[in-house]
N, C-alpha and C positions, 0 to 999 in steps of 0.2 A: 592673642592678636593685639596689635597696636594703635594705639588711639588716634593716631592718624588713617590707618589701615579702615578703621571701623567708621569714623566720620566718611570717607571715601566713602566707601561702601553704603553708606547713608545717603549720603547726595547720590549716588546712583539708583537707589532705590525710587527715591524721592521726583527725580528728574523723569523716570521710568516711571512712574504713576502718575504723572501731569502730563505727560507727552498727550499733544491729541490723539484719539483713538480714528484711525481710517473710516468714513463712513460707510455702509453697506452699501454696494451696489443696488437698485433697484431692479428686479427680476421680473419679465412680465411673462404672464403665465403661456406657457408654450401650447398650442391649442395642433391638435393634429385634425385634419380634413377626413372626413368621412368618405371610405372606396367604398364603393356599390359594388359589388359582385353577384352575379347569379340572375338568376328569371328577373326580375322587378328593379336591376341593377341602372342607376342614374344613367 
């Protein structure tokens, strides 16, 4: 490989590991409602 080739490659790697990383969405917890069913059903 060529030493331009590999410096490239350098700086890509480099530019790729400083990029900001996206931050996580915040996920609020999904809460599901309770069905009553049967004799004693809400």
């Amino acid at each position: 490989m060529s030493r331009k080739a590999l410096v490239a490659l350098a700086l890509v790697a480099f530019a790729a590991a400083c990029a900001p990383k996206p931050e996580p969405v915040p996920m609020e917890p999904v809460t599901v409602e309770p069905t009553y069913s049967g004799k004693y059903g809400g």
